[in-house]
The first five atom37 places (N, CA, C, CB, O) and aatype in JSON, in Angstrom:
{
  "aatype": [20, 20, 20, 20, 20, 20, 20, 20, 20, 20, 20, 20, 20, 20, 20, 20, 20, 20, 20, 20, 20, 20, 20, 20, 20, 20, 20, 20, 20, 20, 20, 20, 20, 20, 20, 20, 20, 20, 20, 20, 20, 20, 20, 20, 20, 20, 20, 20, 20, 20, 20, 20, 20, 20, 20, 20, 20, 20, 20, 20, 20, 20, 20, 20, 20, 20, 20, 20, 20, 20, 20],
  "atom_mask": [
    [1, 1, 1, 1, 1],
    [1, 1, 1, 1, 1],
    [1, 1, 1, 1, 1],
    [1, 1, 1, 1, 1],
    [1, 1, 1, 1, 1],
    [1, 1, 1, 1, 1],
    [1, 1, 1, 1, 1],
    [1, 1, 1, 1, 1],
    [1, 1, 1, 1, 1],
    [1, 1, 1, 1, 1],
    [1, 1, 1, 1, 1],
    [1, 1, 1, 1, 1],
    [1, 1, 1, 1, 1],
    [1, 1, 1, 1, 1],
    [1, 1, 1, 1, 1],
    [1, 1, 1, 1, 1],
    [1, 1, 1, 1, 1],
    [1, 1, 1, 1, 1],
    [1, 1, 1, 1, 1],
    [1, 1, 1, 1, 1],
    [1, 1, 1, 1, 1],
    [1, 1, 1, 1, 1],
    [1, 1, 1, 1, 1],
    [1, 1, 1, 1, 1],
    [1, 1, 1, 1, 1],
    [1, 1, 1, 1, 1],
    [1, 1, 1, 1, 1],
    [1, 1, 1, 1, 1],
    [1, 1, 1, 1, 1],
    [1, 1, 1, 1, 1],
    [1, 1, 1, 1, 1],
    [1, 1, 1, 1, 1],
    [1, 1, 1, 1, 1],
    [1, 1, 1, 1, 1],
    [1, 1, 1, 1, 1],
    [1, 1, 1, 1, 1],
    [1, 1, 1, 1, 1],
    [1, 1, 1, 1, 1],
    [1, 1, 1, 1, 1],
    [1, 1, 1, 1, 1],
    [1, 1, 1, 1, 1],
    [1, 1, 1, 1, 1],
    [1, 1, 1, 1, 1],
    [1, 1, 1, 1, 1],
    [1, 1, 1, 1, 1],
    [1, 1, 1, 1, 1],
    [1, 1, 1, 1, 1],
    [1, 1, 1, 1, 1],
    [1, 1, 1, 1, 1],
    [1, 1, 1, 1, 1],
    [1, 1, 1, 1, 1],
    [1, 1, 1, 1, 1],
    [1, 1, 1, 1, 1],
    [1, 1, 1, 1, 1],
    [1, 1, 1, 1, 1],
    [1, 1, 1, 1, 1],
    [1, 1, 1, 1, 1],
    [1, 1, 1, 1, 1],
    [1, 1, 1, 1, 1],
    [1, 1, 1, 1, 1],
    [1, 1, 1, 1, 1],
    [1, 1, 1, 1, 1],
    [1, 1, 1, 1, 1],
    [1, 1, 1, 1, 1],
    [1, 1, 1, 1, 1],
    [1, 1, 1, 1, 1],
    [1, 1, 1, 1, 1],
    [1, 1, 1, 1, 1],
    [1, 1, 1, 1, 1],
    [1, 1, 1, 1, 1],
    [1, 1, 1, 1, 1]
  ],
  "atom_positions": [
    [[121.97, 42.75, 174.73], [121.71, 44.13, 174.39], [122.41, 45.09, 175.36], [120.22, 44.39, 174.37], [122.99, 46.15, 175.14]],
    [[122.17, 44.43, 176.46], [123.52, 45.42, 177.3], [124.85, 45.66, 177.46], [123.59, 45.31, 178.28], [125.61, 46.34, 178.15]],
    [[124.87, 44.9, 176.64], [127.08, 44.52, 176.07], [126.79, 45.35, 175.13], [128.0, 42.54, 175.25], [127.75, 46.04, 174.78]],
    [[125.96, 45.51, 174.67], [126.36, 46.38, 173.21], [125.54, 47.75, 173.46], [125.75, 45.49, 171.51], [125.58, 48.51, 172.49]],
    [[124.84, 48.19, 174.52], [124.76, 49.83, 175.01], [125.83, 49.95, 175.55], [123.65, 50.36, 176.01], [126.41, 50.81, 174.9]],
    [[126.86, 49.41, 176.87], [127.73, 49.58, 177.23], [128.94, 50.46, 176.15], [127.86, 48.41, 177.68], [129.29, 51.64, 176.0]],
    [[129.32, 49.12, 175.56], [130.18, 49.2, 174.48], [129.87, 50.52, 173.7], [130.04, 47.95, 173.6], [130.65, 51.43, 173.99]],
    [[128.83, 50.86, 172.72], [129.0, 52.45, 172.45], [128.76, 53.36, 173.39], [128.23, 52.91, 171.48], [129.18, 54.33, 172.76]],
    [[128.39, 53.83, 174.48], [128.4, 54.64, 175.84], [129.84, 54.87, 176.16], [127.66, 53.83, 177.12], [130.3, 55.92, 176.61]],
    [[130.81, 53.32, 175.77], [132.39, 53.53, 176.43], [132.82, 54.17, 174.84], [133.49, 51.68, 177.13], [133.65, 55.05, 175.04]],
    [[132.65, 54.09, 174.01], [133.1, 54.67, 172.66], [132.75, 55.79, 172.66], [132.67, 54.13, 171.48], [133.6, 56.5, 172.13]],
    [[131.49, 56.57, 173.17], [130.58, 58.02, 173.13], [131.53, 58.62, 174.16], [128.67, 58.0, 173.66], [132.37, 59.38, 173.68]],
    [[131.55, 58.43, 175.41], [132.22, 58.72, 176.54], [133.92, 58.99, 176.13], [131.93, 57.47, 177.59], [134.43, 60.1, 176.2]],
    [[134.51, 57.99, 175.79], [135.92, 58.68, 175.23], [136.32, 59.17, 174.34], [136.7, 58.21, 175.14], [137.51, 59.23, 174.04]],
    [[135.2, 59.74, 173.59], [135.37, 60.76, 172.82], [135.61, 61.98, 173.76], [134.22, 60.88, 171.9], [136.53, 62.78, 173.58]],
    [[135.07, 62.03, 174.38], [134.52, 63.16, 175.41], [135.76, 63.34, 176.42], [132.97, 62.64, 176.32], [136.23, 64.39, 176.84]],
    [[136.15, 62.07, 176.69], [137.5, 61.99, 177.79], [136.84, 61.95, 179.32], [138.68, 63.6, 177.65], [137.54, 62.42, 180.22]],
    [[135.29, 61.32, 179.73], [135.09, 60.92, 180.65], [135.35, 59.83, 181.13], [134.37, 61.08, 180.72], [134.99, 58.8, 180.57]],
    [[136.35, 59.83, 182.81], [136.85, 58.49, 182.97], [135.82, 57.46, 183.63], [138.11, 58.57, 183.81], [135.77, 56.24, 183.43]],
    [[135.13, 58.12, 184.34], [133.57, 57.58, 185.42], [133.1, 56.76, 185.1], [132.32, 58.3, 185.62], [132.92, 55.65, 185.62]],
    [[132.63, 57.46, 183.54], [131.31, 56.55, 183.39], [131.73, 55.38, 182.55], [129.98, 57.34, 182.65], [131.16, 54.29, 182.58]],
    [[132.86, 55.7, 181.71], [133.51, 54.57, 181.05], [133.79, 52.92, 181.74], [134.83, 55.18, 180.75], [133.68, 51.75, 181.36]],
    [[134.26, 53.74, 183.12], [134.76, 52.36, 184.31], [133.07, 51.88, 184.6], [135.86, 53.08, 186.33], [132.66, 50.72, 184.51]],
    [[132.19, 53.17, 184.97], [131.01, 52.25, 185.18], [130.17, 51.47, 183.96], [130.05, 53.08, 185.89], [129.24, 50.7, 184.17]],
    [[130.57, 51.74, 182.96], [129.79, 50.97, 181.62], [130.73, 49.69, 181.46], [129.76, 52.03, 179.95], [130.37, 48.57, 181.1]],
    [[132.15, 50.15, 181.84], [132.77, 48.8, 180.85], [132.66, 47.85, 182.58], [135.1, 49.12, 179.79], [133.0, 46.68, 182.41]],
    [[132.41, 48.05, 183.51], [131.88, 47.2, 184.48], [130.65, 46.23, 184.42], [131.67, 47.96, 185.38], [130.45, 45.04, 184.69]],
    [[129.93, 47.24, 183.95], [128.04, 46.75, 183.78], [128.62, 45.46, 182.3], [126.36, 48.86, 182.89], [128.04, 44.38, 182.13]],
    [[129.64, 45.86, 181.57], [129.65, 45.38, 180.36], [130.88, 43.8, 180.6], [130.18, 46.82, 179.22], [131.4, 43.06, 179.77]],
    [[130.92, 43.83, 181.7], [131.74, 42.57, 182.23], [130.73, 41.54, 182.92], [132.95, 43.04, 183.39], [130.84, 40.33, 183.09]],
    [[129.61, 42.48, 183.29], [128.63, 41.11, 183.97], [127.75, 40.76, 182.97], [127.61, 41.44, 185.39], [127.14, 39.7, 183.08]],
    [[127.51, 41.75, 181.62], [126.45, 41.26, 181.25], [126.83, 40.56, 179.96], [125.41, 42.24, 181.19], [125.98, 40.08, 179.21]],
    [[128.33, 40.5, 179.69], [128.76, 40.21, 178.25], [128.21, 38.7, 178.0], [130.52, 40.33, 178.03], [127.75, 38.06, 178.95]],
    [[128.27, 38.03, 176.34], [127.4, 37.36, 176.38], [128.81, 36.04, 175.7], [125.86, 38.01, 175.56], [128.61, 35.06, 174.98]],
    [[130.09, 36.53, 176.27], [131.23, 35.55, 175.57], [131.47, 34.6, 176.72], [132.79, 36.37, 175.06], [131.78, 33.44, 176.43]],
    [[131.34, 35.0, 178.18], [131.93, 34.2, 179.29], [130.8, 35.02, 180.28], [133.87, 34.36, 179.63], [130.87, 36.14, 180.78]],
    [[129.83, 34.08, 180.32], [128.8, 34.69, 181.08], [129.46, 34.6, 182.76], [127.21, 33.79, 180.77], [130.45, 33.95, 183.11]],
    [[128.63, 35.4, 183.54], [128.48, 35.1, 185.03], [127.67, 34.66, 185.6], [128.55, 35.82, 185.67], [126.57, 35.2, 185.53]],
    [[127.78, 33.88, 186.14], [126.43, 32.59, 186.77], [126.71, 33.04, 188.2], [126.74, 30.39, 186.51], [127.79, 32.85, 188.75]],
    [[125.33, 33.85, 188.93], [124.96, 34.24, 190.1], [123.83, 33.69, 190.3], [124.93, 35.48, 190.28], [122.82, 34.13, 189.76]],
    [[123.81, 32.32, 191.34], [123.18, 31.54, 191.82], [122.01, 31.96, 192.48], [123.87, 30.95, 192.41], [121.0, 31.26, 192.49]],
    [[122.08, 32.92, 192.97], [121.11, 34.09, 194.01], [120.49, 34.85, 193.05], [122.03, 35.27, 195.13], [121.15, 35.38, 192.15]],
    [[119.57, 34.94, 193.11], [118.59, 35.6, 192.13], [118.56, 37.21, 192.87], [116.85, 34.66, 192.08], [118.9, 38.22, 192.25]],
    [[118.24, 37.2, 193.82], [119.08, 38.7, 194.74], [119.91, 39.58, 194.15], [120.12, 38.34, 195.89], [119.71, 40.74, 193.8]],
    [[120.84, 38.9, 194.07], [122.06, 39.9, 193.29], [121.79, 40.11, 191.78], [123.67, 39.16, 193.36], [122.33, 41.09, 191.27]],
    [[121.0, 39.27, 190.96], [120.59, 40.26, 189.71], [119.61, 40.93, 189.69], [120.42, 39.74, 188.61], [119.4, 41.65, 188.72]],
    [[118.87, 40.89, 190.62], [117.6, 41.88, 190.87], [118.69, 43.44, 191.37], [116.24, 41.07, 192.53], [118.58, 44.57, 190.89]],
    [[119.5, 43.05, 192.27], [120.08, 44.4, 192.72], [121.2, 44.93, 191.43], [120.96, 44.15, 194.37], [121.45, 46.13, 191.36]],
    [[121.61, 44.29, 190.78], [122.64, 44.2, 189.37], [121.62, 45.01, 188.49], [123.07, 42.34, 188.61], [121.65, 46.16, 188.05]],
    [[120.79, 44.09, 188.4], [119.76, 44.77, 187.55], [118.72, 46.26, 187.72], [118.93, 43.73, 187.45], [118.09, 46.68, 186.74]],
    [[118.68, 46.63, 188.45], [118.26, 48.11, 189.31], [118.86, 48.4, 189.12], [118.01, 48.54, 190.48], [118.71, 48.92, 188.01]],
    [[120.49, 48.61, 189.73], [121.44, 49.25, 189.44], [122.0, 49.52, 188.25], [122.07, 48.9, 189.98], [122.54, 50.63, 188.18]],
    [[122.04, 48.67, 187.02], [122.23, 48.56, 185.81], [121.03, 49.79, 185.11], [122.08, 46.9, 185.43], [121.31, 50.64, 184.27]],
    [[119.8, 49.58, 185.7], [118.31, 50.62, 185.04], [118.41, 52.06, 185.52], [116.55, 50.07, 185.71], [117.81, 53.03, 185.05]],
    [[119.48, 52.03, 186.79], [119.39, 53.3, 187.4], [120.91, 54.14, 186.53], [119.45, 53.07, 189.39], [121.03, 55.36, 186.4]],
    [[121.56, 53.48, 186.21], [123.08, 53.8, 185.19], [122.02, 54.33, 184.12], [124.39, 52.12, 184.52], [121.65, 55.5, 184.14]],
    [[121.59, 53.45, 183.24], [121.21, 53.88, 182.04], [120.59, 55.08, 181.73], [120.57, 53.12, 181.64], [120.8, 55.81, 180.76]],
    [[119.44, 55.28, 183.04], [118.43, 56.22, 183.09], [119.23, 57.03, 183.19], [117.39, 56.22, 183.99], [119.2, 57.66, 182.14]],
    [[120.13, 57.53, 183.98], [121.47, 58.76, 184.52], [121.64, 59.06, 182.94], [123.36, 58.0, 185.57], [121.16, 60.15, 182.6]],
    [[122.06, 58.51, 182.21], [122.9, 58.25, 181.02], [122.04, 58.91, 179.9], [123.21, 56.58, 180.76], [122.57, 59.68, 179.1]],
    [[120.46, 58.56, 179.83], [119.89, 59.14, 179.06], [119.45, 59.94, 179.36], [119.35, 58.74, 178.59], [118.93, 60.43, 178.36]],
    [[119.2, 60.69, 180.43], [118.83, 62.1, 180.94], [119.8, 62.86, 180.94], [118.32, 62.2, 182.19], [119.51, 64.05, 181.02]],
    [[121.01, 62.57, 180.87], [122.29, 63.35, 180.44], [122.6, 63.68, 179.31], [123.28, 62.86, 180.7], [123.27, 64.67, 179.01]],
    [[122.03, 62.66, 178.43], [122.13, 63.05, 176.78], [121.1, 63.31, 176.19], [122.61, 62.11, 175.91], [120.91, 63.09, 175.0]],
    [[120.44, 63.74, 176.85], [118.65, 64.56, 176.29], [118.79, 65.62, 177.16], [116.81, 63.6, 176.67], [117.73, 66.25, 177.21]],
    [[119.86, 66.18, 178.05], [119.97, 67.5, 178.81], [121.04, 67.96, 177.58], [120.61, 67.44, 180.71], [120.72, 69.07, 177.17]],
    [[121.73, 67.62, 177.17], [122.47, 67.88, 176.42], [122.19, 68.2, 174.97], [123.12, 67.11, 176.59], [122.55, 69.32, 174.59]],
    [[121.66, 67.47, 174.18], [121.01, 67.39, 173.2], [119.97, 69.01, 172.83], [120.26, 66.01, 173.5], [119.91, 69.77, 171.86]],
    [[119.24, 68.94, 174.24], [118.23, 70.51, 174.16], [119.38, 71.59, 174.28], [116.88, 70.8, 175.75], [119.11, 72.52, 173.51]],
    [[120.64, 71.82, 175.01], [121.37, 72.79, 175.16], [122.12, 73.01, 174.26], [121.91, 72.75, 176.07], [122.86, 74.0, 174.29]],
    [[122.1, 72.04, 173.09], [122.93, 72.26, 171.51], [122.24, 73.44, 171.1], [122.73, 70.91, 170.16], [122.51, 73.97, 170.02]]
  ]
}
């Protein structure tokens, strides 16, 4: 499910012509894709992957519900 928020976020976003968040979605969308997974042995680093991944999204939807009211 996170390969495929990524994926329209990078489609929503270049509509728009933002380069940021595109690099940070199609990043999030390289660890979490589900064709050639990444095997991180350390449970550590997806706890911190994963925060970091909840703290993107949240940015993401408070940006498009700030937006949304200013239409």
């Amino acid at each position: 499910m996170v390969f495929v928020v990524c994926i329209v976020v990078i489609v929503k976003e270049r509509e728009r012509g933002l380069d940021a968040t595109n690099i940070i979605a199609g990043m999030i969308a390289i660890v979490f894709n589900p064709i050639i997974p990444i095997y991180l042995h350390d449970k550590t680093w997806w706890i911190v992957i994963d925060l970091l991944t909840a703290i993107v999204f949240g940015f993401q939807t408070y940006r498009y519900y700030n937006e949304s009211l200013n239409r």
